[in-house]
N, C-alpha and C positions, 0 to 999 in steps of 0.2 A: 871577263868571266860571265858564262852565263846564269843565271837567276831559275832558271825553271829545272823541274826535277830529273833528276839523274837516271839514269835504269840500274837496273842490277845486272851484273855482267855473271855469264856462266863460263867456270872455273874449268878450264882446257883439261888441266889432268884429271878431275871426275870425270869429266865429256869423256875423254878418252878412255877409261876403265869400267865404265859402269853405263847401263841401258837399261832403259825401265819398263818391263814387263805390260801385257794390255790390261794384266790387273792392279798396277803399281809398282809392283813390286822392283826392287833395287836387285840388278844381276850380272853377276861377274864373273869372269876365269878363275880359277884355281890355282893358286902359286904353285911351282914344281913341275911347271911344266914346257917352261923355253930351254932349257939345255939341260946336260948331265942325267938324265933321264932313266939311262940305264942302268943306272946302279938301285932304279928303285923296281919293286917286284909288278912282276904284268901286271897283277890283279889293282894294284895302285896305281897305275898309267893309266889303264883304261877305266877308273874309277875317277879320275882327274881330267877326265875328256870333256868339251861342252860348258855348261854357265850353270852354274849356282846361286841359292837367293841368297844377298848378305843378308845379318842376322839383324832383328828388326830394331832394337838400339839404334842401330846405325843409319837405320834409313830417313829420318826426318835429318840429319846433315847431309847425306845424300839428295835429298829432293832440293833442299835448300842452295846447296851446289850448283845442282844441273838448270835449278831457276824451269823447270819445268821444259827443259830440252830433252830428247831420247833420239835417238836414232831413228 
């Protein structure tokens, strides 16, 4: 075993859901929007389109996740 310090590894499924805006910020897709879709009204499809900020609670687990990765 070796003796000298470990790194902190970043967590594949945040990697994969989340990406960090050029001002910090933590930003994701929208659930409700891989299948089944039409049963919900346009104005909520195209309301659901693109990346939103998660809400800021969440983002210091987020960063702490991503160990400072973004896309």
């Amino acid at each position: 075993m070796s003796k000298g310090k470990s790194k902190i590894k970043t967590h594949k499924g945040t990697k994969k859901r989340f990406r960090l805006s050029a001002k910090g910020k933590a930003m994701h897709r929208p659930s409700g929007t891989s299948h089944l879709a039409q049963g919900l009204s346009k104005k909520r499809r195209r309301n659901l389109r693109g990346t939103t900020a998660v809400d800021t609670c969440m983002e210091p687990t987020i960063h702490a996740a991503l160990n400072g990765y973004s896309n």
